[in-house]
Residue frames as qw, qx, qy, qz and C-alpha x, y, z in Angstrom:
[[0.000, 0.886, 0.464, 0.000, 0.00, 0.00, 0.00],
 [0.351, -0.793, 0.147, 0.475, 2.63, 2.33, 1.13],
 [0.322, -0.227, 0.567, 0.724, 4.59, 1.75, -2.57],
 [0.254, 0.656, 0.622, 0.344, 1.48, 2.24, -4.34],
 [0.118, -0.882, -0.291, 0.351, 0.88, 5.73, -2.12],
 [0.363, -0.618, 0.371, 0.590, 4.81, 6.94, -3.01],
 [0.421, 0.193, 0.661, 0.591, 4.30, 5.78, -6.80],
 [0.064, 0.848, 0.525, -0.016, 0.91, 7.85, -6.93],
 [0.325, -0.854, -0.017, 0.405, 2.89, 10.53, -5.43],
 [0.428, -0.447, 0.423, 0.662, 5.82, 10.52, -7.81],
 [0.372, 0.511, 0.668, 0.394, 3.50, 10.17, -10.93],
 [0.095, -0.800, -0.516, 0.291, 2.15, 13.40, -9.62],
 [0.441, -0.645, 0.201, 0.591, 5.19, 15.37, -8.92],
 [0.408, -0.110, 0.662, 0.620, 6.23, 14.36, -12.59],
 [0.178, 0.683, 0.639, 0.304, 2.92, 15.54, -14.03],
 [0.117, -0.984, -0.129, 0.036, 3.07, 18.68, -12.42],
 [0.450, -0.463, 0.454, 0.614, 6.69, 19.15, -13.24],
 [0.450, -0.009, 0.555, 0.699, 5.70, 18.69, -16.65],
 [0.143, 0.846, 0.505, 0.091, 2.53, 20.97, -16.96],
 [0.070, -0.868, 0.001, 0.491, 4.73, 23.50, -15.89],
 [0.260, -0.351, 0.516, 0.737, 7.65, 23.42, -18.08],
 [0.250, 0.574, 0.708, 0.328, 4.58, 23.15, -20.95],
 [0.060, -0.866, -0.421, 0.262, 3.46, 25.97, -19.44],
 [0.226, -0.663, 0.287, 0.653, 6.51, 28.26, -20.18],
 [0.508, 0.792, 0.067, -0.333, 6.83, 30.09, -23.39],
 [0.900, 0.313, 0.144, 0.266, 9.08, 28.72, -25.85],
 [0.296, -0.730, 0.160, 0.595, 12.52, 30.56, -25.79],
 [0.450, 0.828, 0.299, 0.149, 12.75, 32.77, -28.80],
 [0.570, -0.295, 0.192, 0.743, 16.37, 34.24, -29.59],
 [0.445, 0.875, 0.123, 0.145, 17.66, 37.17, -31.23],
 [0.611, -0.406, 0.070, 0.676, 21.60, 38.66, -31.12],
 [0.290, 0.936, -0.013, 0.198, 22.77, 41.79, -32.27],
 [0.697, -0.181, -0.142, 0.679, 25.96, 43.31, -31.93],
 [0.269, -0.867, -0.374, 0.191, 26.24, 46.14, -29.98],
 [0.301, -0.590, 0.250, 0.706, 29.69, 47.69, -30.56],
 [0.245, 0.282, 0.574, 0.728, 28.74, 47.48, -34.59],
 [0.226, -0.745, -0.627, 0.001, 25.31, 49.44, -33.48],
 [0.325, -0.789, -0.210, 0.478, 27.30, 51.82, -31.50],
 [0.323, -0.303, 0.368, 0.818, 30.13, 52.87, -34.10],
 [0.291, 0.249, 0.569, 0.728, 27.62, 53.22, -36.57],
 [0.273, -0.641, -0.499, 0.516, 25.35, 55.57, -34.43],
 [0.457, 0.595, 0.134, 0.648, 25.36, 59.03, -35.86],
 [0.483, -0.859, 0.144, -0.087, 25.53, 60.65, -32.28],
 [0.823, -0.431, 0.239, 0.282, 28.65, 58.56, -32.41],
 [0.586, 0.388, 0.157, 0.694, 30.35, 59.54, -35.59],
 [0.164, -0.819, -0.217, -0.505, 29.43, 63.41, -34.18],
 [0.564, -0.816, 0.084, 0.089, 30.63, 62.98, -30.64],
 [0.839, -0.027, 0.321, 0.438, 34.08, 61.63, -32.44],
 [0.330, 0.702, 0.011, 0.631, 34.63, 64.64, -34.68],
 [0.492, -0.833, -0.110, -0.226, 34.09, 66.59, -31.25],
 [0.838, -0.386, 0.305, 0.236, 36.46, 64.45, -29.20],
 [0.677, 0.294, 0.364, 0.567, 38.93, 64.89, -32.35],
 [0.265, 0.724, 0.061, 0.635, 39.12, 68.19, -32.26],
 [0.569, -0.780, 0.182, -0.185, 39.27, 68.86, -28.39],
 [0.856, -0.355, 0.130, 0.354, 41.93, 66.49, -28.39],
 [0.439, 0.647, 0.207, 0.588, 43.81, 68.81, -31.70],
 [0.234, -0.902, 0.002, -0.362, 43.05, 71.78, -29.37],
 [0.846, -0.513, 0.101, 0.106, 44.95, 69.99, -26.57],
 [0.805, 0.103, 0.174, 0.557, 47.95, 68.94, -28.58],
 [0.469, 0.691, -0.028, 0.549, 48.55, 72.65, -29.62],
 [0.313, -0.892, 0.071, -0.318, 48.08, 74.05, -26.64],
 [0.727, -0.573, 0.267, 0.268, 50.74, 71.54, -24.92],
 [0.680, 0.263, 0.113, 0.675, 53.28, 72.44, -28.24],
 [0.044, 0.868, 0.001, 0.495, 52.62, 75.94, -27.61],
 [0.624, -0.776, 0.082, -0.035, 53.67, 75.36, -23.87],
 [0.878, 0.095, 0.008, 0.469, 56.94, 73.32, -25.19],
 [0.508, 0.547, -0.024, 0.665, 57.87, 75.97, -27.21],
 [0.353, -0.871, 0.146, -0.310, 57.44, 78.58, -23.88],
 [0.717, -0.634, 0.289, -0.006, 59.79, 76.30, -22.68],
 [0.795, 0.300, 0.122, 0.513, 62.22, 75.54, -24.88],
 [0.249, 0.834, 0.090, 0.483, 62.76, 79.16, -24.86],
 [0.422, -0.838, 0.113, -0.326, 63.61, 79.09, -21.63],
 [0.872, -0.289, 0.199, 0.341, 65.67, 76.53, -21.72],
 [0.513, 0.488, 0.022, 0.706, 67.96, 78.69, -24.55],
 [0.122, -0.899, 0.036, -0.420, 67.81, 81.63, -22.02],
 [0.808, -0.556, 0.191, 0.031, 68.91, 79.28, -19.19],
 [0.888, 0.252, 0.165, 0.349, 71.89, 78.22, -21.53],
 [0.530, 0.622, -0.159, 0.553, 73.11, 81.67, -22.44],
 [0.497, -0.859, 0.008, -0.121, 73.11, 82.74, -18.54],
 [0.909, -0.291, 0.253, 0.160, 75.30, 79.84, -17.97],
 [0.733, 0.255, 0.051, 0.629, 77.75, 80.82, -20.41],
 [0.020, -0.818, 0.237, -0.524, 77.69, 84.49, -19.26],
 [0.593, -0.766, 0.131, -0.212, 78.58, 83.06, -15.75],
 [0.819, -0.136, 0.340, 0.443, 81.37, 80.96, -17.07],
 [0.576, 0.694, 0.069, 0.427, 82.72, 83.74, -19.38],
 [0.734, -0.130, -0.241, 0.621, 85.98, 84.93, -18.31],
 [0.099, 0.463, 0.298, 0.829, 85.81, 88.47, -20.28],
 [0.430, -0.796, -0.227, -0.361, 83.20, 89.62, -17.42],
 [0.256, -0.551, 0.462, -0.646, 83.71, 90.84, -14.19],
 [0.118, 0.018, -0.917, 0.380, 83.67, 88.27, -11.26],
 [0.376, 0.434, 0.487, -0.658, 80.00, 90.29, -10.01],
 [0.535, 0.301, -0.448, -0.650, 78.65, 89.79, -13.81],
 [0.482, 0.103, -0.858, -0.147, 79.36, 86.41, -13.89],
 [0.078, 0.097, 0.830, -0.543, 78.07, 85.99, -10.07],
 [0.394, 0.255, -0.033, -0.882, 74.93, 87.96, -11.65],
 [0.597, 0.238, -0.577, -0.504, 74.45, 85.54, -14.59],
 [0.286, -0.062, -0.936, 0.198, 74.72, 82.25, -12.30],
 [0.216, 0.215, 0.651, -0.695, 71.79, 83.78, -9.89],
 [0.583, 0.396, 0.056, -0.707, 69.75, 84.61, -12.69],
 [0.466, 0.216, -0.789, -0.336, 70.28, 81.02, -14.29],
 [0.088, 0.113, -0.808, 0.572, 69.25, 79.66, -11.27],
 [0.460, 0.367, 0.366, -0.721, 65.67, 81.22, -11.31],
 [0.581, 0.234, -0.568, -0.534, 65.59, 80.65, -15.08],
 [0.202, 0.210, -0.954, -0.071, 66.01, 76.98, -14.08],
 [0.097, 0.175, 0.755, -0.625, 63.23, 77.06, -11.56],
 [0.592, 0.386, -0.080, -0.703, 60.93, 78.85, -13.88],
 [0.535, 0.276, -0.718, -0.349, 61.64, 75.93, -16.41],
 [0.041, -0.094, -0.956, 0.276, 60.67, 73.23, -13.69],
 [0.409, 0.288, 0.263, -0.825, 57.72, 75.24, -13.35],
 [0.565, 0.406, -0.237, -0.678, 56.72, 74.95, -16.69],
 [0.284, 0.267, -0.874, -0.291, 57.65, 71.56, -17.11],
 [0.095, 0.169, 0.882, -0.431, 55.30, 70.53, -14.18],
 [0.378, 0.420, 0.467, -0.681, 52.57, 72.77, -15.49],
 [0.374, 0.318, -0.795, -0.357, 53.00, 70.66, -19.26],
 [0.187, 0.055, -0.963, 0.185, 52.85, 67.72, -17.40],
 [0.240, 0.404, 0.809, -0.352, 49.49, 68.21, -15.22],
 [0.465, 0.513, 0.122, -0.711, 47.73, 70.11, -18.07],
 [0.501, 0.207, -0.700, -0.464, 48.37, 66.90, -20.37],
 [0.154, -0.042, -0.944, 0.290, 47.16, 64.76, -17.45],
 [0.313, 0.492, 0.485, -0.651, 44.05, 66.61, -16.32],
 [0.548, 0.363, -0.017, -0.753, 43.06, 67.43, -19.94],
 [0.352, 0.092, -0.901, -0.236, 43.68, 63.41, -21.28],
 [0.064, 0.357, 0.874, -0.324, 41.53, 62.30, -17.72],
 [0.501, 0.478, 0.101, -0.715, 38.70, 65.40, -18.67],
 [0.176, 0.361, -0.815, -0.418, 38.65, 63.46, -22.15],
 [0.289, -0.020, -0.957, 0.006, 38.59, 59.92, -21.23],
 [0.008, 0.253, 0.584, -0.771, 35.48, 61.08, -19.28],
 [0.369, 0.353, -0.277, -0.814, 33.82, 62.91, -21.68],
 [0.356, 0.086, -0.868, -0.335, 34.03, 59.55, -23.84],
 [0.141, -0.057, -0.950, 0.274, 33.02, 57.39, -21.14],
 [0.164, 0.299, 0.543, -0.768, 29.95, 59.74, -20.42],
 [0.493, 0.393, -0.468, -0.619, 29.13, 60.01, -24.14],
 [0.351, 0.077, -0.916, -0.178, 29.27, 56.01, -24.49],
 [0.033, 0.148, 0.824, -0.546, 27.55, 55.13, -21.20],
 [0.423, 0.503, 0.304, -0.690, 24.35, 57.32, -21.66],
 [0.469, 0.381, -0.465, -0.646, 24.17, 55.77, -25.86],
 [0.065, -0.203, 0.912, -0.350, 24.33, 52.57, -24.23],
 [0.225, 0.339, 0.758, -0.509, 21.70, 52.80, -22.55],
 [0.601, 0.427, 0.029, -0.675, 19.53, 54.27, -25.41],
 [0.490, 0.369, -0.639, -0.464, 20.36, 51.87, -27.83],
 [0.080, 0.297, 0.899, -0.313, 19.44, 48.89, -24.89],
 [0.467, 0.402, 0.401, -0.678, 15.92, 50.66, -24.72],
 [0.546, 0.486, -0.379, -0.567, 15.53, 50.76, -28.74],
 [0.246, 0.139, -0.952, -0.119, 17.21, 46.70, -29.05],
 [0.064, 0.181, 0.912, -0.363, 14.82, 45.77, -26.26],
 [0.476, 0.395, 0.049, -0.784, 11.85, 47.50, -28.03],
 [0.825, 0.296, -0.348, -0.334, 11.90, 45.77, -31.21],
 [0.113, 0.216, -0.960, 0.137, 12.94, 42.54, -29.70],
 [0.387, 0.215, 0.659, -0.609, 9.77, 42.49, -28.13],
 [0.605, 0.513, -0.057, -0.606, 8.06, 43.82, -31.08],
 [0.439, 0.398, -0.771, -0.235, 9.59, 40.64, -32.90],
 [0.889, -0.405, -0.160, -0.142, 8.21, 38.06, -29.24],
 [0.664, 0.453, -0.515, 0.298, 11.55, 37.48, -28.39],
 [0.726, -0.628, -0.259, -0.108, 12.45, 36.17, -25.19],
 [0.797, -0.244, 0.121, 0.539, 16.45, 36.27, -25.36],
 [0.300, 0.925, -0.226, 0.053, 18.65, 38.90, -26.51],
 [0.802, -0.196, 0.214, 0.522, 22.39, 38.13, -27.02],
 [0.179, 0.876, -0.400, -0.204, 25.42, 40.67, -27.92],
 [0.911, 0.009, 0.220, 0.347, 27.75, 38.78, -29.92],
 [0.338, 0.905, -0.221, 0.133, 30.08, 41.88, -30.43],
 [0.191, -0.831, 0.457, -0.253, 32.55, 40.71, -27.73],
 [0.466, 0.346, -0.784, 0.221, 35.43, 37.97, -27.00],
 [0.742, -0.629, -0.100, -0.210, 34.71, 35.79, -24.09],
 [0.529, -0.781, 0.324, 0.070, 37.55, 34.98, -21.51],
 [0.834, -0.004, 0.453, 0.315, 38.52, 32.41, -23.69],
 [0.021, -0.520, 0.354, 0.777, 39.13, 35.27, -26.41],
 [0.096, 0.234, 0.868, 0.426, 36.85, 33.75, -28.77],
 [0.184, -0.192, 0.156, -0.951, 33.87, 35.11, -29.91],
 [0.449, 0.005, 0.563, -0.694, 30.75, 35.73, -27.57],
 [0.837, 0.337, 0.307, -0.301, 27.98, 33.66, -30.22],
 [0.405, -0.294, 0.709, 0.497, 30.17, 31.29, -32.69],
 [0.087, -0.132, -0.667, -0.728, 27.12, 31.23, -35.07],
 [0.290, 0.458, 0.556, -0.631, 23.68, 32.46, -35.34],
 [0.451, 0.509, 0.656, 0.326, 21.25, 31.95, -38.47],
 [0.122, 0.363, 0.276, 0.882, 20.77, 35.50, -40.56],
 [0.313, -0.329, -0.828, -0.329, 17.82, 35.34, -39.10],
 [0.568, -0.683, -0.436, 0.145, 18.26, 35.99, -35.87],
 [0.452, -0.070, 0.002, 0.889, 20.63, 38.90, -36.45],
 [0.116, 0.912, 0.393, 0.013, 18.78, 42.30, -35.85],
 [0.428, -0.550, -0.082, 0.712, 21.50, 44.13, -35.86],
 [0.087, 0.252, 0.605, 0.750, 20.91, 45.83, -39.28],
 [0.253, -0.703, -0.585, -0.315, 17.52, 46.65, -38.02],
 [0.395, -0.737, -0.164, 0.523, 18.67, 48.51, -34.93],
 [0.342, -0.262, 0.104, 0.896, 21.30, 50.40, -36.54],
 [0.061, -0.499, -0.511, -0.698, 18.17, 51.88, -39.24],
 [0.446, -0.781, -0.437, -0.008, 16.20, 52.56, -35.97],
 [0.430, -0.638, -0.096, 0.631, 18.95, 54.39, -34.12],
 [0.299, -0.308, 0.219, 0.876, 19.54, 56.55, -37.15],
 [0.105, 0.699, 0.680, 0.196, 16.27, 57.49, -38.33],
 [0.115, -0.966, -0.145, 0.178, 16.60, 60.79, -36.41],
 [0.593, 0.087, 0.297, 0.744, 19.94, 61.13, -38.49],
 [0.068, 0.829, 0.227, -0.507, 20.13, 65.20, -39.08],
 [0.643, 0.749, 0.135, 0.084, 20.10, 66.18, -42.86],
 [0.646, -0.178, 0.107, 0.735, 23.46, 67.18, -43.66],
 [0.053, 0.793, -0.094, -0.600, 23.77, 71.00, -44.28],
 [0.675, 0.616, 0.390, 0.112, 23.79, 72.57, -47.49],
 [0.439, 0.009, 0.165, 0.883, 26.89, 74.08, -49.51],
 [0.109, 0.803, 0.080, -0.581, 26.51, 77.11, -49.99],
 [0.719, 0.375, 0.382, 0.443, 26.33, 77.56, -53.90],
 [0.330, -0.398, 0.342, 0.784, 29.47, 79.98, -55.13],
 [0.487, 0.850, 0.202, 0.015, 27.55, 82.07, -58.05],
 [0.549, -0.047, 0.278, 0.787, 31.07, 82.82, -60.50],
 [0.050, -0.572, 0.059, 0.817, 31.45, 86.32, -60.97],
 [0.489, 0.797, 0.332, -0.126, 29.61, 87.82, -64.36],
 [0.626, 0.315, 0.239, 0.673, 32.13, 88.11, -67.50],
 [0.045, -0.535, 0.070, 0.841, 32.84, 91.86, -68.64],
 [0.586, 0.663, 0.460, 0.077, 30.85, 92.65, -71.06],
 [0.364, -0.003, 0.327, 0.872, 33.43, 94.25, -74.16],
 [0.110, 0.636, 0.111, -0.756, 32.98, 96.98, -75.24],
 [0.706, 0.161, 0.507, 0.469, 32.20, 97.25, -79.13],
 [0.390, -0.269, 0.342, 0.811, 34.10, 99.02, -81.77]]
């Protein structure tokens, strides 16, 4: 009686184990790839000119400092030879050594203030980027996870990236399931017309005079 009760019991278990998993909705894939999505972005090609020219700005400004310093470093040079030139006076030369001295200091200055104004404007930068990526991110999740839905999908997969193993994240996925084409038309719908040349009207011949 007791092995009939426990059989009853296990028949159960196993029926109601399998009503559920019936129950659940069939899993329904899609993959996209997210870093192809992002580069082709037109907020991204835009923040990149941006970022490309702030960094341009950057670079002159730290040759312009060089050259402030180089200059100083030729000033510091001829001091040093007035203070070693016999031809002066002992107090000339004593002159030229004090005032190489400061030069030199100035020129640490400058070399320190090179040094944290290529550090502070590379970390301002890398920031920038990071704030610029982070916040497209996240739109372009909202937009992937939209039309997934709008397709039933239950799964979403990025297969832009290498797993630990350095291989990549999805080794193969039918055409099929690739929206990534479809995102990147969706994120650039709001794509802003591209400005018009200005059209160059060519000066008006001389009309000759006639004879």
């Amino acid at each position: 009686m007791n092995k009939m009760i426990r059989s009853l019991l296990t028949l159960a278990a196993f029926g109601a184990s399998s009503i559920a998993l019936l129950a659940q909705p069939a899993v329904k894939l899609v993959v996209v790839d997210m870093a192809k999505v992002y580069d082709s972005h037109y907020k991204t090609e835009e923040a990149n000119l941006k970022f490309r020219d702030a960094e341009q700005k950057a670079t002159e400004q730290v040759e312009e400092l060089n050259k402030q310093g180089q200059s100083m470093v030729d000033e510091y040079k001829e001091l040093m030879e007035q203070s070693k030139n016999t031809v002066l006076t002992a107090e000339a030369r004593g002159k030229a050594e004090a005032e190489a001295q400061k030069k030199m200091e100035d020129i640490q200055r400058k070399q320190g203030e090179v040094q944290n104004f290529r550090t502070n404007t590379q970390r301002s930068l890398q920031q920038r980027i990071k704030t610029h990526r982070d916040l497209l991110l996240e739109e372009i999740t909202k937009i992937v996870n939209n039309l997934a839905k709008l397709r039933g999908a239950t799964l979403v997969v990025d297969k832009s990236g290498p797993t630990l193993f350095g291989i990549p994240s999805v080794l193969y996925a039918d055409p099929s399931y690739d929206m990534t084409e479809e995102v990147v038309q969706e994120v650039n719908k709001d794509r802003p017309a591209p400005a018009a040349k200005p059209t160059v009207t060519a000066p008006a011949a001389p009309v000759s005079e006639k004879k």
